[in-house]
Residue frames relative to the residue before (quaternion, step in Angstrom):
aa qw qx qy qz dx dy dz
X 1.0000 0.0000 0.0000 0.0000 0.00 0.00 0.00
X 0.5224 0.5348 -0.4885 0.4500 3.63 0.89 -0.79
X 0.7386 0.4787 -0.2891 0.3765 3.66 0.01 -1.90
X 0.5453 0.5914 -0.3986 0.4404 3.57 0.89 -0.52
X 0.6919 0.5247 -0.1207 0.4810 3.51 1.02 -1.85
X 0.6484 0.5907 -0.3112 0.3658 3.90 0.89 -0.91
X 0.8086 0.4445 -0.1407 0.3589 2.94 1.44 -1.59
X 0.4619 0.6304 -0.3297 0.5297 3.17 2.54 -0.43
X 0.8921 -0.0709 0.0016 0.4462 3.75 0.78 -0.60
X 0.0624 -0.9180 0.3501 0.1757 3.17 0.51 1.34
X 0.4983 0.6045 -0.4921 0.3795 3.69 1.11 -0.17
X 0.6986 0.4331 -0.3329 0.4621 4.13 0.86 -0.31
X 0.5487 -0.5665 0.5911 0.1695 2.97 -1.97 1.70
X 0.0674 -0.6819 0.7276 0.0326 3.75 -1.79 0.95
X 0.2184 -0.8355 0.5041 0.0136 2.81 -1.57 0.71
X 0.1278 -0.8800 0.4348 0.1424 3.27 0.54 1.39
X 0.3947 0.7378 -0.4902 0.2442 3.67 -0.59 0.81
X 0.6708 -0.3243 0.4872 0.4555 3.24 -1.62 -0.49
X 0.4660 -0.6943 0.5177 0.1812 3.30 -1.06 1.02
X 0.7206 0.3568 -0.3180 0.5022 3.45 1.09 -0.88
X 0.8161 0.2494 -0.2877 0.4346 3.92 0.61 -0.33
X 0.5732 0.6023 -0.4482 0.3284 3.72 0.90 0.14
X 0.3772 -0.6935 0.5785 0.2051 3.58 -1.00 0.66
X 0.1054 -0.8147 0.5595 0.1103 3.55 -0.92 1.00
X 0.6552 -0.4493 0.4181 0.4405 3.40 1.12 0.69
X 0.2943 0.8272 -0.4500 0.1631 3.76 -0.86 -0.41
X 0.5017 0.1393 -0.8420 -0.1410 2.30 -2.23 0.27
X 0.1993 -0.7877 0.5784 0.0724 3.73 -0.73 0.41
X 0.6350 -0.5687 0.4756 0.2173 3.69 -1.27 1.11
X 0.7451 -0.0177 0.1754 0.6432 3.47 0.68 -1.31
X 0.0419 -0.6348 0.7692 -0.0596 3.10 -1.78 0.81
X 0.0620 -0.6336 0.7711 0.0113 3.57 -1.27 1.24
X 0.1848 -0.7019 0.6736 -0.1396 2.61 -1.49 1.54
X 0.1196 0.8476 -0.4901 0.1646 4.04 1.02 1.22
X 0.8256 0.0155 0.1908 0.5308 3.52 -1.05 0.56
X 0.7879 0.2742 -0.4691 0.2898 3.54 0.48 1.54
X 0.6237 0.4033 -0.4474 0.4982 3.46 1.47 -0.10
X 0.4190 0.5573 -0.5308 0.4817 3.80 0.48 0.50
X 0.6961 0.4432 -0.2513 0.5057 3.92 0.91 0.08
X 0.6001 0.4235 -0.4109 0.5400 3.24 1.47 0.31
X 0.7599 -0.3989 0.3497 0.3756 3.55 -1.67 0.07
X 0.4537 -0.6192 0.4379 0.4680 3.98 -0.56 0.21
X 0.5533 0.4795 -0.4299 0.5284 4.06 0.92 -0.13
X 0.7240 0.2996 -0.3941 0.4803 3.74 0.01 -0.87
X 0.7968 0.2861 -0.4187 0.3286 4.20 0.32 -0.56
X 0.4263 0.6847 -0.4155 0.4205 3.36 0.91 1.10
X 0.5414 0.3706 -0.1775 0.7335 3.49 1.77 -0.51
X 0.6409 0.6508 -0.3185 0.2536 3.53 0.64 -0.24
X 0.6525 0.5271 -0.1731 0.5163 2.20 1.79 -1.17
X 0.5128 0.5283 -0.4016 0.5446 3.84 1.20 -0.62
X 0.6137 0.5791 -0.3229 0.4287 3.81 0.77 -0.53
X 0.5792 0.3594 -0.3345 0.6507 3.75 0.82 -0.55
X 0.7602 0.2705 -0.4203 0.4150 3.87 -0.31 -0.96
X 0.5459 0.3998 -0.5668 0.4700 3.93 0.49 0.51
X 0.8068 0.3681 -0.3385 0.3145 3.51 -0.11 -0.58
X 0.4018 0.4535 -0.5017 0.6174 4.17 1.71 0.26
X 0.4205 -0.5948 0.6622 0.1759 2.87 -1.93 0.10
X 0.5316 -0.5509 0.3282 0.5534 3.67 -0.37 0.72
X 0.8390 0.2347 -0.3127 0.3784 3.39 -1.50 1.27
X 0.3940 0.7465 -0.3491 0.4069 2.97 1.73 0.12
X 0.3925 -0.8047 0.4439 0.0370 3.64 -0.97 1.12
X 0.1331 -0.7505 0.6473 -0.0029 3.85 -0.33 1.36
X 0.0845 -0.5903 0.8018 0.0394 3.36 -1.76 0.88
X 0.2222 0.7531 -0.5912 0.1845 3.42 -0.61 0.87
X 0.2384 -0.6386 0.7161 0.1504 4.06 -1.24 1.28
X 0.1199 -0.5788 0.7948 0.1375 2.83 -1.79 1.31
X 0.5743 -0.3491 0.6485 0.3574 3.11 -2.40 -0.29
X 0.1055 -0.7985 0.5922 0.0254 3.59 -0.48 0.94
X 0.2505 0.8063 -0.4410 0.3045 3.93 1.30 0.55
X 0.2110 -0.7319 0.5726 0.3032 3.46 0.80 -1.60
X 0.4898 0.6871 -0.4342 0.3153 3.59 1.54 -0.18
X 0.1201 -0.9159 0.3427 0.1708 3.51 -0.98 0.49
X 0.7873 -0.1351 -0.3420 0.4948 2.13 1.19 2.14
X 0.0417 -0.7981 0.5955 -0.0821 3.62 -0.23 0.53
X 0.1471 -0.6896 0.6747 0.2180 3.96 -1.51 0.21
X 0.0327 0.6977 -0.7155 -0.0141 2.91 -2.05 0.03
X 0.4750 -0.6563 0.5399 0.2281 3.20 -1.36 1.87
X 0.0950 -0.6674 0.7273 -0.1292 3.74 -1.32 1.08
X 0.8954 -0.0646 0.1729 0.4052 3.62 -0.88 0.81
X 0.6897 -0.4926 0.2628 0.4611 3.59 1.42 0.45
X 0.6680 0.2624 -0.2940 0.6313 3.46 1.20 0.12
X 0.4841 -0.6408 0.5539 0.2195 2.90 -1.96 0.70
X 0.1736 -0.7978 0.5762 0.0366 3.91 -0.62 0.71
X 0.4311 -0.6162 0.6353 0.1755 3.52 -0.82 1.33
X 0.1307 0.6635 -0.7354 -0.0438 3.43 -1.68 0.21
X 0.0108 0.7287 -0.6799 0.0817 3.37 -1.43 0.61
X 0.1966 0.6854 -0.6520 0.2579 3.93 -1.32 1.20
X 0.6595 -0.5633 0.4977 -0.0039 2.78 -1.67 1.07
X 0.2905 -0.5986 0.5504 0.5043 3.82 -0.43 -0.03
X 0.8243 -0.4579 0.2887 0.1660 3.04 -2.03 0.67
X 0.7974 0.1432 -0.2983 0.5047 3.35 1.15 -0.46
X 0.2803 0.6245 -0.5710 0.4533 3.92 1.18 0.79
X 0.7149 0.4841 -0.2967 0.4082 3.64 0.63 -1.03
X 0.7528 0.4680 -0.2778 0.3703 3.21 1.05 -1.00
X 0.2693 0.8432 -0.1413 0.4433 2.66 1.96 -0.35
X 0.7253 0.3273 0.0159 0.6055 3.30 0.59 -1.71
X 0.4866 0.5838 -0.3897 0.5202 3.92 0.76 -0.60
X 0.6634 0.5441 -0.2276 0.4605 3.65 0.37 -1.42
X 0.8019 0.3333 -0.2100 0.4492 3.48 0.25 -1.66
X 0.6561 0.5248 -0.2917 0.4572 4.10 1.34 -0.06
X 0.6680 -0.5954 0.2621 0.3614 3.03 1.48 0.33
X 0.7217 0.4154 -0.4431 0.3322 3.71 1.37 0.71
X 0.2713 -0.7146 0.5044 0.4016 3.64 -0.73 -0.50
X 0.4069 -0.7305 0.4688 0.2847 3.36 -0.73 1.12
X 0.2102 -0.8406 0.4821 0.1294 3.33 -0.89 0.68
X 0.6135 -0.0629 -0.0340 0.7865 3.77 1.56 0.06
X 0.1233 0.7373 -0.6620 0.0544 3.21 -1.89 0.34
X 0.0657 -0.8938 0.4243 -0.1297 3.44 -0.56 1.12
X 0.4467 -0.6048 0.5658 0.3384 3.93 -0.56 1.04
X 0.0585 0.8525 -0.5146 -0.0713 4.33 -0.02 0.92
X 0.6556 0.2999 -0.2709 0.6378 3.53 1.48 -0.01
X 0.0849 -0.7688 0.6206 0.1288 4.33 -0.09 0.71
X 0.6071 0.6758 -0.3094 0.2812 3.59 1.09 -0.40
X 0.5267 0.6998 -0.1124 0.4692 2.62 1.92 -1.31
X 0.4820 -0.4043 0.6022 0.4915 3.80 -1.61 -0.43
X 0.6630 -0.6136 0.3112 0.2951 3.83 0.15 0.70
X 0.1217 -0.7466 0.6409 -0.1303 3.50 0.46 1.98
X 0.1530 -0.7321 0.6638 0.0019 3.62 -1.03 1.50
X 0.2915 -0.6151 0.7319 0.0322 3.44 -1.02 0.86
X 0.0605 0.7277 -0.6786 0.0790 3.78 -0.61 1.41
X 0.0193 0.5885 -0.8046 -0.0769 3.70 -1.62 0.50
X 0.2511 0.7516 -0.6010 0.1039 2.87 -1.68 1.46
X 0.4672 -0.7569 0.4094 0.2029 3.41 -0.82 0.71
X 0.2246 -0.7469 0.5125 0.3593 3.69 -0.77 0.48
X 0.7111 -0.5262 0.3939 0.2497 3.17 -1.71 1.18
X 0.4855 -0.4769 0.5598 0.4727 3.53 -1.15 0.42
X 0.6634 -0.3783 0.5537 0.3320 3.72 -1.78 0.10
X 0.1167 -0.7325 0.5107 0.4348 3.58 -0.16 0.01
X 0.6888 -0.4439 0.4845 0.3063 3.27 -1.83 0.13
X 0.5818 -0.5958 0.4878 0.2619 2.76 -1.61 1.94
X 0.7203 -0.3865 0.4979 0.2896 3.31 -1.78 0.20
X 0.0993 -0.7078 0.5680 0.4081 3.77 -0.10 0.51
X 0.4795 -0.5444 0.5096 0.4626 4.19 -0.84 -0.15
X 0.6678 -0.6317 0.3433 0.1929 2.80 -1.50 0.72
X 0.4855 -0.6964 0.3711 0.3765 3.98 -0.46 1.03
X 0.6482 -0.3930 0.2923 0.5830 4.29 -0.99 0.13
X 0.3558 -0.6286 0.5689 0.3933 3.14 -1.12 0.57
X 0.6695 -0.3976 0.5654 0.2720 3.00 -2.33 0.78
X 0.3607 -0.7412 0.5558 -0.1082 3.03 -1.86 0.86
């Protein structure tokens, strides 16, 4: 898939790796995240998800398909290999999205046929705002 991707755009950096331990460098505007964290355990795509809102910069913009099933975990043969999936119902996930630091901004059930593939666009939140310090105290 990379060599496919190199030859579609050669001026852009890839990163072949583990999603949960590889560093892509960053901050980044947008991150698509399609048909692969739905292939991780429900614990690891819960940190994952804190893992994308580090690598956007605030206002930064994630496309990303969950598994919207709630199963925790299930396979299927594809092309001669067998492929784990795993996913939360739809609003636990969004759920989790929220608590990593985005706000969803649309989201939709995009396969109903399916075990419930969610299609999610969301933005990461601004940082919130330091505490201002407190004024002299009163007397």
């Amino acid at each position: 898939m990379l060599d496919h991707a190199r030859r579609a755009v050669p001026a852009a950096a890839f990163v072949h790796g583990d999603m949960r331990t590889a560093d892509p460098g960053g901050p980044f505007d947008a991150a698509v995240a399609w048909d692969s964290v739905f292939h991780l355990p429900r614990p690891d795509q819960t940190s994952m998800f804190a893992r994308l809102a580090g690598w956007l910069v605030p206002g930064g913009r994630l496309l990303i398909a969950l598994g919207g099933s709630a199963d925790d975990g299930f396979t299927s043969d594809m092309h001669g290999e067998t492929f784990f999936y795993s996913g939360h119902a739809p609003a636990h996930a969004l759920r989790l999205l929220a608590a990593a630091g985005f706000a969803v901004e649309h989201w939709a059930v995009d396969e109903p046929s399916s075990r419930g593939h969610v299609a999610v666009l969301a933005v990461r939140s601004e940082p919130a705002e330091p505490a201002s310090s407190p004024g002299p105290a009163a007397h």
